[in-house]
N, C-alpha and C positions, 0 to 999 in steps of 0.2 A: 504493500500500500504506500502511498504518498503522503507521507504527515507531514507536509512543509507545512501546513494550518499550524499543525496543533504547535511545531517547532516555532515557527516565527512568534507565534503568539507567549508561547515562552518568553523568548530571548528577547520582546519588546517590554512582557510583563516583569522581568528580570532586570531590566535596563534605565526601568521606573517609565516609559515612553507610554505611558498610561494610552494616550490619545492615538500611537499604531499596536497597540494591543486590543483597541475594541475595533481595528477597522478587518482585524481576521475573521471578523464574526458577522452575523447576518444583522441588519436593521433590526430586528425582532428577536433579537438573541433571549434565547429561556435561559436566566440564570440560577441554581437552586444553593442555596449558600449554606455553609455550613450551619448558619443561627437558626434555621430553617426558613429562611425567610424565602419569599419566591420574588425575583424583580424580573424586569421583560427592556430589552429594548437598551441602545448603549449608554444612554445617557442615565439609566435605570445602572448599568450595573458599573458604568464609572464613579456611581454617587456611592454607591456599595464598596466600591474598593477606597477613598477616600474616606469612608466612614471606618472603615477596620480598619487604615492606617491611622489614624485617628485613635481609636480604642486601644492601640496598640500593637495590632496585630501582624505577623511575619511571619511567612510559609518558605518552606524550601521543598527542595525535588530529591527524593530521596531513592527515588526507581524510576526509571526513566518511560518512557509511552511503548505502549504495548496494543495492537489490536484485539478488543472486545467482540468475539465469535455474533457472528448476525440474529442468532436467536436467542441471544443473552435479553433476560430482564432487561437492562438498561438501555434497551433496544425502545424509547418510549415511540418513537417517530417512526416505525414502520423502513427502515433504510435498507434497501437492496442493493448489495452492494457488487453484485452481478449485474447490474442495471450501465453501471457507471466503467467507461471501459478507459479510462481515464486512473481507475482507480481511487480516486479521491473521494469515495463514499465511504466513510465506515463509521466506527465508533473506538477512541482510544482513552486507556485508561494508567494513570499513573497515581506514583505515591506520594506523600506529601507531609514534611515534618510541619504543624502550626504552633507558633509561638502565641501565647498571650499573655496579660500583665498576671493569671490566675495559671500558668503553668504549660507544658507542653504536651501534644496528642499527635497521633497519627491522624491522618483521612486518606482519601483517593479522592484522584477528579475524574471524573468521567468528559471527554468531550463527544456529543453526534456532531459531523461532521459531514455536509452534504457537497458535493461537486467544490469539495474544497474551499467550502465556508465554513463555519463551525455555526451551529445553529441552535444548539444544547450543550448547557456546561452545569455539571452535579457534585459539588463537594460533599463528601460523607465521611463521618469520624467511623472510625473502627474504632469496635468494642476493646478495654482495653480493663487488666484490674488493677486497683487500685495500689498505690505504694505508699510505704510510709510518712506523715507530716504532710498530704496533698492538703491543696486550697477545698476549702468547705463548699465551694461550687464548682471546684471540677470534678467534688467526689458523688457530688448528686449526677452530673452530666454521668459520671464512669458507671455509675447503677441501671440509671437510663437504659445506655448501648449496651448491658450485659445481660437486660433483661430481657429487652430486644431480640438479641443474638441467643437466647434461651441458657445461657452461662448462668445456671441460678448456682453454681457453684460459687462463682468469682462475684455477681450481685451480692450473694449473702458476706462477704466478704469488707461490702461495703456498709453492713449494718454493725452496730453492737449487740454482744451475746445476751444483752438484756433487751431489748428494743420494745416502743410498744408502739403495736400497727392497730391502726381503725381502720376498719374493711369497709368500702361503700357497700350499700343493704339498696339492693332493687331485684328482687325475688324470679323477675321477666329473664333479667341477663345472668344470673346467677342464685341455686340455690344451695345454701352450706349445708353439707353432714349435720349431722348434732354435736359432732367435736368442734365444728367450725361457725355455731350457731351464736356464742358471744360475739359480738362483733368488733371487742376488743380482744388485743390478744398479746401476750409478750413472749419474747425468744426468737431465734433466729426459729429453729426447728417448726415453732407452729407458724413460721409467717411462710415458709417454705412447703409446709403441709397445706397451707389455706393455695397458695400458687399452683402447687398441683393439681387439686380442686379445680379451682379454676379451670386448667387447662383441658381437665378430660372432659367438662362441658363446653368448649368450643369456645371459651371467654376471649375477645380478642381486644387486646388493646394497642392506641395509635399516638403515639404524642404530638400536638400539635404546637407547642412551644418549647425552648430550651428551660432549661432553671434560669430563675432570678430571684435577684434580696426580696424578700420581703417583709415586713413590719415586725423588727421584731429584731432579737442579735441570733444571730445563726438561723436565723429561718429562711428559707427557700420555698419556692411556689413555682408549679408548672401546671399547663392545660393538657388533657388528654382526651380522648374519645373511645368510650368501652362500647362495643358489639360484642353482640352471640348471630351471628345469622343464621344457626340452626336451629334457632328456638322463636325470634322476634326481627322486626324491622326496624325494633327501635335501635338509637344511637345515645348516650348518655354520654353528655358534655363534661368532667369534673375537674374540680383543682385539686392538685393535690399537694402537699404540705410536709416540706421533710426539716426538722430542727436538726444540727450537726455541732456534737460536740464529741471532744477528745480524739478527734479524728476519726469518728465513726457517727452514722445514722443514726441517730436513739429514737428517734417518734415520726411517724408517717398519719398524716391525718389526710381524712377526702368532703371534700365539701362539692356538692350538686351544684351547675350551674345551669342546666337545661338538656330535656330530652325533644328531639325533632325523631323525626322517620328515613331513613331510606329511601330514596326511589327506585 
C-alpha cells in the first residue's frame, strides 16, 4: 500500500506544521479523540489539537503504520481496497506513547484513508493496569479500559480490598441473585461476583465520557449507558461516582440520569 497520507501527515504533525497536517485529510475529516470527544471537519480538529497542546498534552510514535486487514472493525467506512488500483485505499494503524500533566498511557490511531486522503482518524487508549503512586484520574480512566477489555482481573486491581460498591437497581436491565440482592456491597470479591452476574444476563455497558473532578476531594464522575438487549429496549443513562484514596478505588456510587428507548 501507499501510506504517503498517513506518513506526510506524521512528519507535518511532528514538525508542529499544524496547518499541512490537516491538509492530508478530507474537508470533512471524522476525528474521534482520545477524551472521547467526536469533532468533524479541519478547522474542528485543528481547534482539538490546540486545545491538548494547551492541556498539556504530547504523543509520540512508538510503532510505526501498519495496514489494518479490510474486514477489520475499524473498517467504519465500508473501504474497498480492491477498488482503488492506485493502492491508496486502506486503513493504517499505529502506536502511540500520550503524555499528560496526570501521567503516561499507550493508545493506537487508526487512520481510513481513501484515494489517499485520510478521511477517518480514531485514537484509542489500550487497557493498561495500574502501577504504583498513579494520578487518582488516571487510575479511574485504567479501571474504565480494563473493564472494557473484560481484564476484571487487572480492574479489581484498581479497587481496594475493602471497597464499597452501590449497584444501580433497575430490575428491566438486571436482576440480582439473593447474594446480590443488597445493593450495597463491600470487597473486591462481591463486587466481582455482582460483574459476573451481570454478565451472564447480557448487561452491557458503554461509556460515554472520560472521568472528571468532581465536587468533592478525590471524587471523580463519568456518564455511561447500560443495555441488556436480550431482555428490553431500554437504555439507562447513569453517573457514576468513584472516590480514590491511598491509591486505590474505595467507593463507586451510581446515580440515574435518564432512561430513552432504542430504535
Amino acid at each position: 500500500m501507499d501510506l504517503t497520507a498517513v506518513r506526510n501527515f506524521v512528519k507535518h504533525r511532528t514538525a508542529g506544521k499544524l496547518d499541512m497536517a490537516v491538509q492530508t485529510m478530507a474537508p470533512d475529516i471524522t476525528w474521534h479523540a482520545v477524551s472521547r470527544e467526536l469533532v468533524t471537519g479541519r478547522e474542528g480538529v485543528l481547534a482539538l489539537w490546540k486545545k491538548q497542546e494547551a492541556e498539556g498534552m504530547r504523543n509520540s510514535q512508538v510503532a510505526n503504520w501498519s495496514v489494518v486487514p479490510e474486514y477489520d472493525q475499524a473498517n467504519q467506512d465500508g473501504l474497498k481496497y480492491e477498488d482503488d488500483s492506485l493502492r491508496t485505499t486502506y486503513i493504517a494503524k499505529r502506536m502511540l506513547s500520550i503524555t499528560t500533566p496526570e501521567g503516561t498511557f499507550e493508545a493506537s490511531q487508526t487512520a481510513s484513508v481513501k484515494n489517499g486522503v485520510i478521511i477517518r482518524v480514531a485514537v484509542t487508549r489500550s487497557a493498561q493496569r495500574p502501577e504504583p503512586n498513579i494520578n487518582p484520574r488516571e487510575l479511574c480512566n485504567r479501571f474504565t479500559l480494563l473493564r472494557v477489555a473484560g481484564d476484571d482481573e487487572g480492574a479489581t486491581m484498581c479497587l481496594s480490598h475493602d471497597v464499597h460498591w452501590t449497584r444501580f437497581q433497575d430490575e428491566s436491565l438486571f436482576t440480582p441473585s439473593k447474594a446480590m440482592s443488597d445493593p450495597h456491597m463491600i470487597g473486591r470479591e462481591r463486587v466481582v461476583q455482582l460483574w459476573t452476574e451481570q454478565v451472564a444476563q447480557g448487561l452491557e455497558r458503554h461509556p460515554t465520557t472520560v472521568w472528571l473532578p468532581d465536587s468533592g476531594i478525590d471524587l471523580f464522575s463519568r456518564e455511561m449507558l447500560l443495555k441488556n438487549p436480550s431482555r428490553t429496549n431500554k437504555v439507562k443513562r447513569v453517573k457514576q461516582y468513584a472516590t480514590v484514596k491511598n491509591g486505590f478505588i474505595c467507593k463507586i456510587d451510581h446515580a440515574n440520569l435518564a432512561d430513552t428507548v432504542d430504535d
